[in-house]
N, C-alpha and C positions, 0 to 999 in steps of 0.2 A: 519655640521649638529649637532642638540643639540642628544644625544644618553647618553646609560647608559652602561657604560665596566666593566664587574667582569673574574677574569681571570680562567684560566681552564686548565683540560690537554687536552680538546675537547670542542672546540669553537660551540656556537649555537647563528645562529643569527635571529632578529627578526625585522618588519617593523610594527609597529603599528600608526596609525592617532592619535599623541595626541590632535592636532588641528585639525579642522576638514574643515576649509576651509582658504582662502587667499584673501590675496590683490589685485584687480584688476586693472589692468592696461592697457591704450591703446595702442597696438603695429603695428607700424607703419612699421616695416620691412625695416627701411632705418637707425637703428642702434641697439647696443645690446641691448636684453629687461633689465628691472631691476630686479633687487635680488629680491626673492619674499619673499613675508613675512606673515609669517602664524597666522591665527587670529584662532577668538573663540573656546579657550580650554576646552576640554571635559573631566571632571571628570571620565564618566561613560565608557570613552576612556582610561583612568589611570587607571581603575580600570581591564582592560588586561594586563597590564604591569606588576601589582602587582600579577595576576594568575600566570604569565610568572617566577616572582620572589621564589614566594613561591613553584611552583612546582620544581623546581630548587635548592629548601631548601631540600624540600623534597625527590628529587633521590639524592642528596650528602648525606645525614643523611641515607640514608636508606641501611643497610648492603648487602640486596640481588638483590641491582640494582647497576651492576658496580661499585662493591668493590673497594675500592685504587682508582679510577679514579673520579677528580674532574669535574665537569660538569660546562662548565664558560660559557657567554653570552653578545652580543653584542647588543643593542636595539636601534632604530633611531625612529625620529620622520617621519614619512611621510607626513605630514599636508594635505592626502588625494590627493596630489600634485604628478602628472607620474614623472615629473624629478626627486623630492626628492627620491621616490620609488627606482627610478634607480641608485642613486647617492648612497644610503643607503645599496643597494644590492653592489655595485662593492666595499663600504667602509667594507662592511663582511668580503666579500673574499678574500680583501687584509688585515685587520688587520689594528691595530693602527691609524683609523681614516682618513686612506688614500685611494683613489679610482685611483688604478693602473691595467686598466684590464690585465689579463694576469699575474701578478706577485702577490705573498703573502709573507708577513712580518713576518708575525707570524709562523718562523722558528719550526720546529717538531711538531706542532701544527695542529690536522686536527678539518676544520671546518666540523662538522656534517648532518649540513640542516640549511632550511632558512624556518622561520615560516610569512606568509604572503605572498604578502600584502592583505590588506582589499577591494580594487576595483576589480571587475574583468579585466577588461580594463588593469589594472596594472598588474596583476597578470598574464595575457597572455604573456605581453611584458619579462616580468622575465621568463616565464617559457620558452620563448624559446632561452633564454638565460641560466642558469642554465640548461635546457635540453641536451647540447651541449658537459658541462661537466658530466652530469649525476649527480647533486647534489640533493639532494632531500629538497623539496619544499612542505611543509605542509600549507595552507591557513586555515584561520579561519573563511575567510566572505565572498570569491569569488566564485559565485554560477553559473556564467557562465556556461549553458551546452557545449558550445564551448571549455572550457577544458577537458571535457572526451573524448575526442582523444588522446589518448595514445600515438597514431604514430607520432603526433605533439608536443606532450608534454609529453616526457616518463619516468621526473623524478615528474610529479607535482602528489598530492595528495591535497585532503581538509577533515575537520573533518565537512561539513555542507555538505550536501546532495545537487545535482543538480537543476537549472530551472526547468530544463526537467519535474523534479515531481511536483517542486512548480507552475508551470503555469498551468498544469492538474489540480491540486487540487482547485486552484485559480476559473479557471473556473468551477469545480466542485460544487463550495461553493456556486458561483451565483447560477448557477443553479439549489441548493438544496433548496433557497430561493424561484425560480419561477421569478427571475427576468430578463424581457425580454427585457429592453429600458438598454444599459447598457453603460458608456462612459468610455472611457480606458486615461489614462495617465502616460506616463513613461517617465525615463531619457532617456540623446541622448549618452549612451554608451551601450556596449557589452550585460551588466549586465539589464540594460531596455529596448532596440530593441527586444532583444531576448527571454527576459521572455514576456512579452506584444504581441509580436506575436502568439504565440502559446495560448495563452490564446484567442486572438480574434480569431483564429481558431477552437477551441474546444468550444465557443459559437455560433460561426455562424453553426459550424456542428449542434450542439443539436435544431438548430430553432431560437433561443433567438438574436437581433439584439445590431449589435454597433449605438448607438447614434452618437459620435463621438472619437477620436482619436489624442492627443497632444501628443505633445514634450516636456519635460521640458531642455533647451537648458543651457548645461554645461557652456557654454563659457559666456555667459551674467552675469551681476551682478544680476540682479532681476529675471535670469532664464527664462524672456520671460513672468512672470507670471501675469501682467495686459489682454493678450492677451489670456492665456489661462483662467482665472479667467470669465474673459467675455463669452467665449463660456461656462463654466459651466454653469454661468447667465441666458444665451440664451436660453440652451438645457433645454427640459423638462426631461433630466433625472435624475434619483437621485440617485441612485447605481452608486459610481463611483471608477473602481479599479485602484491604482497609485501603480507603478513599481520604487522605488525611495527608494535614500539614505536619512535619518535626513537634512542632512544640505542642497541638491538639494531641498530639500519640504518645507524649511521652508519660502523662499519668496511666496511661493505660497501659504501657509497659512496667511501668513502678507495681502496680498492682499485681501484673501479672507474675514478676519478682517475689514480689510477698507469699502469694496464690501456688508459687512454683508450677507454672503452666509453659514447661517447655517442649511441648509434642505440639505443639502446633507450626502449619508449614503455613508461614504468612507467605500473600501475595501481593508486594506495594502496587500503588501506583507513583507516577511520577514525582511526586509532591515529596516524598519522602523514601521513594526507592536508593536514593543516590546523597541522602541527609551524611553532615560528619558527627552530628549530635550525640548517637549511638553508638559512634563505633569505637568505644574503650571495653573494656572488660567486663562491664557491670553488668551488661544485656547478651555477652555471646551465647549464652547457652539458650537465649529466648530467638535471638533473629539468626543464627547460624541456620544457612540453607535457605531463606529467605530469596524471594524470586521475585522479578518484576518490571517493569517497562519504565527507562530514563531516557533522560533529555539526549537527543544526542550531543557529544562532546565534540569540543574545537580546542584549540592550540590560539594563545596570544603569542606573538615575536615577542622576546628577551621578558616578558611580564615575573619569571621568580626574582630578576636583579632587580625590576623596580619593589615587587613586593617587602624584597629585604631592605632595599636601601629605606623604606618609610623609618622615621624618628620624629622622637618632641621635640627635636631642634628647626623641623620643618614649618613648625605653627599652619599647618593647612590639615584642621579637623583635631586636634590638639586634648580636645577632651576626649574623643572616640581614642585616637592613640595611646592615653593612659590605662579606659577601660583594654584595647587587645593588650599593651604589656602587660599588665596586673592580671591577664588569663592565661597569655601562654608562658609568664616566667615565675607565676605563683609566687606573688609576692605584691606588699601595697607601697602606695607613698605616703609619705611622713604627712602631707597635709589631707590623705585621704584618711588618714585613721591615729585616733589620740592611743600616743603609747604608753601613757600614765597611766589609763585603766587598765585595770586586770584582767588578761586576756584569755580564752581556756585553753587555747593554741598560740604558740609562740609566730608571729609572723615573722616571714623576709620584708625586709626594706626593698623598694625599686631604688637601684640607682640612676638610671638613663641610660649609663654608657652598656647594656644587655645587646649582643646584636643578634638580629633575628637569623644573621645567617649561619649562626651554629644550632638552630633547632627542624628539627624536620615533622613539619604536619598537616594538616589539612590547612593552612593559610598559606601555607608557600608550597604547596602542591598543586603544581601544574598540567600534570599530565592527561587529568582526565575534566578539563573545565565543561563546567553545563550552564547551571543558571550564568553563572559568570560570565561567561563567553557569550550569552542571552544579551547580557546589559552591553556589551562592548558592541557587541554588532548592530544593536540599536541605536548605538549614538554614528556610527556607520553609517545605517541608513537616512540618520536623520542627515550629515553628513554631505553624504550621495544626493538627499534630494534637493538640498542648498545649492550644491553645484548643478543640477541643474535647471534648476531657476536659474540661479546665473547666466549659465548658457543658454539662454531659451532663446535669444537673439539669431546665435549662433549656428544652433540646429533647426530652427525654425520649427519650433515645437513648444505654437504661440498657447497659452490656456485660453479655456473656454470666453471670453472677454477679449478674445484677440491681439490682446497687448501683451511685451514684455513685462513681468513686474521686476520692480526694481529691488535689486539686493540690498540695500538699503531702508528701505521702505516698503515691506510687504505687508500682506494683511493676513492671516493663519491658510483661512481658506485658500489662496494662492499660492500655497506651499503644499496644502493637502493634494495639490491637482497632482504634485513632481513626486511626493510620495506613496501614492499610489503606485505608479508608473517603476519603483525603485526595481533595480533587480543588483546585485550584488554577488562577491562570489566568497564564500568562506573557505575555511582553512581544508577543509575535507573536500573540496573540489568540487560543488554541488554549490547548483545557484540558490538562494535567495531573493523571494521575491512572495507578490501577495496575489492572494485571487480574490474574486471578487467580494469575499465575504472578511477581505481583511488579513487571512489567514497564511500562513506559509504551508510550504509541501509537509506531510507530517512522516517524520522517519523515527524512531525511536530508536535508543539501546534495549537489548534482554541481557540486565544484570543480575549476578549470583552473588548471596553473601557468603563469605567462607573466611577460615580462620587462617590470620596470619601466622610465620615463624613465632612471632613476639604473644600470639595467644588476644589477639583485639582482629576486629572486626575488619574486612576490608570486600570492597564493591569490584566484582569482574565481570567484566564483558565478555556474555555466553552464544550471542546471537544479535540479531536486528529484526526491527519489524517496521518493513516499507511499505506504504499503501501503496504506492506508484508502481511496485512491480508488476510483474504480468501474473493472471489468475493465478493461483494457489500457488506463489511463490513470494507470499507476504510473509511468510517467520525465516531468518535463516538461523539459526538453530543448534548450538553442536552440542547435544543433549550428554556426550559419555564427559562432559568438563564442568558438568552440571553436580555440586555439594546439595545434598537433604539434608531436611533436618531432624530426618524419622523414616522409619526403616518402612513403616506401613505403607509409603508409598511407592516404594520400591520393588514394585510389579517391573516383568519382563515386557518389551515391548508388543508381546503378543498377549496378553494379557490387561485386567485393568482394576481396581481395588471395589467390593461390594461396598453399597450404601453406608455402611457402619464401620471400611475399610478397616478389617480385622482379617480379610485376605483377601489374594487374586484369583479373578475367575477368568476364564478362557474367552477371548471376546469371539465375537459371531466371522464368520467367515462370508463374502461376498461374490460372485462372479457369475457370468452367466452360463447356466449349466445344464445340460439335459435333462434336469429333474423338475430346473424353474418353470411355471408354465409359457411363460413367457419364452424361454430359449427352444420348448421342446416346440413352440407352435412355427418359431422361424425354422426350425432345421426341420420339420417336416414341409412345412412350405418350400425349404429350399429343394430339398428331396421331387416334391410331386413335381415344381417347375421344370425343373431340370428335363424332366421325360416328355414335355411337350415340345421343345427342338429336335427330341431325337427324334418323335413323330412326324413329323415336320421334314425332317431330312429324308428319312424313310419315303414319304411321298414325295420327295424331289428326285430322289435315286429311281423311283418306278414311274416317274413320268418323266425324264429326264430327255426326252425325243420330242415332248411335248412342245408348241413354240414359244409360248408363255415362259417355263424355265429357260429356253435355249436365250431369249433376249435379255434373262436377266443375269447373265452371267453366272454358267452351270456351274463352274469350277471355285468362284470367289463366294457365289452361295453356299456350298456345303463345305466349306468352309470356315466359313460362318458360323453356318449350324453346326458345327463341329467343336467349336470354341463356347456358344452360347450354355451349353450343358454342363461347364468347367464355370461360366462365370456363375450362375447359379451355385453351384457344387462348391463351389472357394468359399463360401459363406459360412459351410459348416467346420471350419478351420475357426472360427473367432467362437463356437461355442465350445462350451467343456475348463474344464482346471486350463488357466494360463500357460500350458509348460518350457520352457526353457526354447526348446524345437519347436515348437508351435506360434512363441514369439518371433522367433527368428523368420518364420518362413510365411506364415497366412498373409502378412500387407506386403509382401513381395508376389505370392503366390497372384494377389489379387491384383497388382499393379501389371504385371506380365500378363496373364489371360487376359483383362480389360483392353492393355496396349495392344495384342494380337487381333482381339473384336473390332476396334477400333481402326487398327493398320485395315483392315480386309474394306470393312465400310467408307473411308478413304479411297481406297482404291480402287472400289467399285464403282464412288463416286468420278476419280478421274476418267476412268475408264469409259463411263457415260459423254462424257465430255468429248474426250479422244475419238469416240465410236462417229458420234456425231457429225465431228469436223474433219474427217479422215473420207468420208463418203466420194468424195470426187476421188475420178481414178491417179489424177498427177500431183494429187494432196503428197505434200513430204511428212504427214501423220501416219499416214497407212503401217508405217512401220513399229511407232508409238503405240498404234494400235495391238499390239500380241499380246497375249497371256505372258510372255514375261517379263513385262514390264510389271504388271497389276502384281508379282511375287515379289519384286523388285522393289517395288514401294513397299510390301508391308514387310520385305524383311531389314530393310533401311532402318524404317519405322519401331521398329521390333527390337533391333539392334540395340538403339538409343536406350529405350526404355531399359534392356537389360544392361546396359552400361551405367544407368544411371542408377539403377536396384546396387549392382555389386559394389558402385563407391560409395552407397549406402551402410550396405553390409558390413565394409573394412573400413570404414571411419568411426562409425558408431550405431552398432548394428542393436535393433529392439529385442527386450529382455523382461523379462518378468521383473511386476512391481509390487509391493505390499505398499499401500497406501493406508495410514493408521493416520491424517490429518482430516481427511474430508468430513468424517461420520464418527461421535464420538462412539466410542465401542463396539466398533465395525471394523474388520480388515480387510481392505478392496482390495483384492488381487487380480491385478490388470496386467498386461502387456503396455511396457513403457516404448514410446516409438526409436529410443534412442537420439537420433538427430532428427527437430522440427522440423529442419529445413530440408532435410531426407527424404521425410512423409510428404510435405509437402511441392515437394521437387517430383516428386513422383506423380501424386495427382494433379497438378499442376500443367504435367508434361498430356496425360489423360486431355485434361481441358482443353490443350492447345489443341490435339490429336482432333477431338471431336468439333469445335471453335472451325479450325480449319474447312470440316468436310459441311457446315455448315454452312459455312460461307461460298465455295462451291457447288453444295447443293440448288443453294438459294438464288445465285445468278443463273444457274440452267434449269431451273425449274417450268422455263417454256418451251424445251423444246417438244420434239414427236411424243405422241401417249405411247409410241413402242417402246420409248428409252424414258418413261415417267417413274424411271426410277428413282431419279432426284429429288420429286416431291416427296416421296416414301424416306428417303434418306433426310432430307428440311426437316418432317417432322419428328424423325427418331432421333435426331440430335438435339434437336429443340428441347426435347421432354429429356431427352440424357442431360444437358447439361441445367436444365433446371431440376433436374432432381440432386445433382451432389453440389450445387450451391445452395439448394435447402439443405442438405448435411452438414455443408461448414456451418451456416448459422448457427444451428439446432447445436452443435457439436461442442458450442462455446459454452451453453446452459446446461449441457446433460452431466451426469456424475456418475462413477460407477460403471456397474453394468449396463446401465439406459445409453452412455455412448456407443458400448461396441451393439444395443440394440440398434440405436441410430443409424452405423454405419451398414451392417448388415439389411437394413430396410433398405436403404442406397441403393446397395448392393442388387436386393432383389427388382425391387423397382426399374431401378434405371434397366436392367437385365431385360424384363417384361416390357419397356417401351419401346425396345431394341425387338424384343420377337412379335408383337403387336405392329407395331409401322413396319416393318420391313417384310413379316410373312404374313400378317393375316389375309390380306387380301388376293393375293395370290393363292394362299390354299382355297378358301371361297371360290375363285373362280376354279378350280383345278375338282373339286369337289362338287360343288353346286352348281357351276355356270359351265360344263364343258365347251356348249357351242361358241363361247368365247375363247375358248382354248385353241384357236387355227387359225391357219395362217392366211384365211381370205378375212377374219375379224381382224388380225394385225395390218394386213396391206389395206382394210379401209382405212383404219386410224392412221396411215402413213401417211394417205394424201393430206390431210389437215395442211394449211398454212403455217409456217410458222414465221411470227416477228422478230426481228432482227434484235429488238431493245431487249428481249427476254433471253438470249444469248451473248450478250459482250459480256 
């Protein structure tokens, strides 16, 4: 196998596709196949090798990565080919070129990790090979979720995030489009069964239908692609996402060429969203507008001067340097090709002295590295976990065997413990590191293809898609810098393309609304509750001489009830169209009435309190004791809350939202809250308000039954604040209009545990128990005892 050897005191090897596909041959199984021979070489495949090189420059030069210890490397070519993969892996581990399993060459010499390979399929096969000895296995492109089994595969890692997220996203992107006719196509390995399934799963959940579903077939020279090319033909669909590597898709673009099939709006994934294979002239009119989810990209330091400075004068990788001259300067050498024969095309000579630094393309283009940056960061990590081993003395962060091992002398497994553990910072300011499944955080670019000045293809970065955001803040998205590649999808955003997208239809409108049954059943609820405090108040107003009323504080009671008919009533403000005014004013309206309910029950609460310990005549409370103090606190209290509503308002006050992400062809129009921290400053301050009267309640809940109004107030705060810490829960999962259902249940609820614990029993006795209602039943209940521990 052609490979590149620099020697070291700790060997790292590597499997890169400089080729990226082969020769095909028919095998007949009735002798041995032939030697396989690997074709079209990939520059932008070399230009991993050269990450692989330089960062290898870089931990040798650099004093505080494993001092004194050389870092050497071993690189094969895999021409994207399982056998070579395999053959190039056992050639590591034995050293000098030879594939001996079981046995190594390379005497005192420990190999550190193996970086790749680049297929999944491959990558399984090594890992559970490598896994066996516990050697650690960093990939750069195998996205398989099938490798995050740990238990399977307990030495592999990769620096590219799992299917698992890219198939979600995948199908997310459709979706965020409104495309519902939707035709899927992937490879027939690990890497496309497996991403491709779960994608068609996550669109058939959300409504949105598959069209149809191919194969692009490994095994074949043409991939099977006249057969698949024709059902695109057939199908009326035009959104089509393909699960595939560069070199698996490029027959099936050749055909499509032939077929002239350029209305279709591809949607990569990874694998080939961010390919330079395509991007000359031959294919724009087929991938122009082309959309899709890449790796995201990092920045090497000074990597285009070392890029340019490679030459045949280097003799490091010497054959691979002729193959990239002879592609980027169109032109052979004299002992690559006999110039006697008669040629149909005139060739250029290479002469050597050609410098790369007067060419500009995808080999010394730096600006947007991915896989590239993939392979550099893994010889990073492997790097990072060398040093600390090293340091294991140091930090005292002995492996599971208690002992230092020795950097000299390790055994794979003993290295896997430090690479686990690795956390690293890349060029984008985001750490690197694994979870337990092996895996890194998974972030993606959303790239657009669109047409250069010069009329060839180029990759731009339209958006992100982070899993680690906070709910429904996984696409960021800037949809008007977004190139089609066909006008039929070019619906307005209130709008979204029929089945057979030949036009747009009016998508459905959402909200909760007087018509829903749902909305009309809360706002008549809210309505009937409302008139049961006013009753309420009503009979506190006509028995208000009564002693009953007199000791529960006449004036903070109706009050009360004065307020209670409003908290009900602010509910019907979240039903109806969103409006502008309505966003602005309902979670203010509802945060002020609550605060005011709230301030009164406080105050009635201290008041009890005060009442109590004020009874002696040279008490210095007696004074604390007045009604205006009990005004005193709730307009304090009062105060606050609308101080805290108006820097609401004037920082980022809440506004009507079209949400066209949650539900594909649905438009949620919701009241957006403006500032999170707003809303929830607001009821926040609610929680403290009631938290507070709770807590006071509940240390004087012994005194006299004349003043047991404490216990009435214990348990209506008890039930108020467990009812809107059931709404934040609930509020996390609901969508739509089922949140602002949720918050208006709150709403009603908490309302009714407030007129429940604080007046029902008082009306009862005022209605059904009058003989309790006087003042020789209160002076009995006075004498009672009371214990000292149930008042401090």
């Amino acid at each position: 196998m052609e490979r590149i050897f620099q020697a070291g005191d700790i060997m790292l090897g590597a499997l890169l596709p400089l080729h990226i596909d082969k020769e095909y041959h028919p095998v007949s199984f009735r002798e041995r196949p032939p030697h396989i021979n690997c074709t079209t070489f990939n520059f932008e495949n070399f230009q991993q090798l050269q990450a692989l090189i330089i960062a290898v420059e870089e931990i040798n030069k650099n004093p505080n990565i494993i001092p004194n210890i050389t870092l050497g490397f071993q690189a094969y070519d895999s021409c994207n080919v399982l056998q070579k993969d395999l053959e190039g892996m056992f050639q590591i581990l034995t050293g000098h070129g030879e594939a001996i399993p079981n046995y190594q060459c390379l005497k005192n010499i420990s190999v550190a990790a193996v970086i790749g390979p680049y297929v999944s399929t491959h990558a399984i096969l090594l890992a559970n090979i490598l896994g066996v000895y516990r050697y650690p296995q960093i990939s750069h492109f195998a996205t398989s979720r099938l490798l995050s089994n740990q238990v399977m595969f307990p030495s592999f890692f990769r620096t590219v995030p799992s299917d698992a997220f890219q198939s979600e996203g995948l199908a997310k992107l459709v979706l965020f489009f409104s495309w519902t006719w939707v035709g899927l196509l992937a490879v027939d390995n690990d890497y496309g069964q497996q991403g491709i399934q779960v994608v068609k799963q996550e669109i058939e959940k959300a409504g949105a239908c598959v069209a149809f579903s191919e194969t692009i077939l490994m095994s074949l020279p043409d991939r099977n692609a006249k057969h698949i090319v024709k059902v695109m033909k057939d199908s009326t669909a035009t959104a089509i996402v393909v699960f595939s590597l560069p070199a698996d898709f490029l027959p099936v673009l050749e055909e499509m060429l032939v077929q002239n099939i350029t209305t279709k709006m591809l949607v990569a994934s990874e694998g080939w969203s961010t390919s330079t294979l395509f991007i000359g002239h031959k294919f724009k009119d087929i991938l122009y507008g082309t959309i899709g989810l890449g790796l995201q990209s990092g920045i090497i330091p000074e990597f285009r001067g070392f890029l340019n400075k490679a030459h045949l004068s280097t003799g490091l990788g010497n054959y691979w340097l002729k193959l990239l001259w002879e592609d980027i300067f169109t032109c052979k050498f004299l002992e690559e090709k006999n110039l006697t024969t008669p040629m149909e095309k005139p060739v250029n000579i290479c002469t050597g002295i050609e410098s790369l630094e007067s060419i500009s393309n995808s080999y010394n283009d730096v600006s947007s590295l991915r896989t590239t940056y993939n392979v550099y960061t893994a010889v990073h990590v492997v790097a990072k976990a060398l040093e600390d081993l090293k340091n294991c003395c140091e930090t005292g962060d002995l492996c599971p065997h208690r002992r230092c091992p020795d950097i000299w002398n390790f055994t794979p497994w003993q290295l896997l413990y430090y690479v686990r553990k690795v956390r690293i910072k890349l060029s984008s300011g985001r750490d690197l590191f694994f979870d337990q499944n092996g895996d890194p955080p998974a972030v993606y670019d959303i790239v657009n293809w669109k047409l250069s000045p010069e009329g060839t293809i180029k990759q731009v970065k339209v958006g992100s898609y982070d899993i680690a955001a906070s709910f429904g803040q996984f696409f960021t998205l800037n949809t008007s810098a977004i190139m089609w590649a066909t006008e039929d999808h070019k619906c307005s955003w209130d709008e979204w393309p029929n089945l057979q997208n030949s036009r747009c239809i009016q998508k459905g409108i959402e909200y909760l609304s007087y018509e829903d049954p749902l909305g009309a059943t809360l706002a008549a609820t809210s309505i009937l509750s409302s008139l049961v405090p006013v009753f309420i108040l009503r009979l506190f107003i006509k028995h208000r001489t009564t002693p009953i009323v007199k000791a529960n504080n006449y004036s903070l009671s109706c009050l009360l009830l004065f307020c209670l008919p409003l908290c009900f009533l602010c509910s019907l403000a979240f039903v109806g169209f969103p409006q502008p005014e309505k966003c602005l004013l309902c979670q203010v309206a509802f945060g002020l009435v609550f605060a005011l309910c709230v301030s009164c029950i406080l105050a009635k609460t201290i008041m009890v309190v005060l009442a109590f310990m004020a009874t002696k005549p040279v008490s210095k409370l007696r004074r604390l004791a007045s009604p205006l103090v009990s005004y005193i606190i709730i307009s304090i209290c009062f105060l606050l809350q609308f101080l805290l509503c108006m820097v609401w308002l004037l920082k980022a006050p809440p506004h009507t939202e079209y949400n066209t992400e949650t539900k594909p062809g649905i438009i949620i129009v919701q009241c957006n809250n403006g500032s999170t921290v707003g809303f929830w400053s607001m009821l926040g301050y609610l929680g403290l308000l009631a938290t507070i009267s709770f807590i006071v309640a509940f240390l004087s809940r012994g005194l006299p039954d004349t003043f047991n109004e404490a216990k009435y107030i214990t348990f209506s705060m008890l039930a108020f604040l467990s009812v809107w810490v059931s709404f934040t829960l609930a509020s996390l999962s609901a969508q739509g209009k089922y949140i602002v259902a949720t918050e208006i249940f709150a709403i009603l609820s908490s309302s009714w545990a407030l007129v429940i614990c604080m007046f029902v029993s008082k009306c009862y006795i005022i209605l059904f128990k009058p003989q309790m209602n006087s003042r020789k039943s209160l002076i009995k209940k006075d004498c009672k005892p009371v214990r000292a521990k149930h008042i401090m």
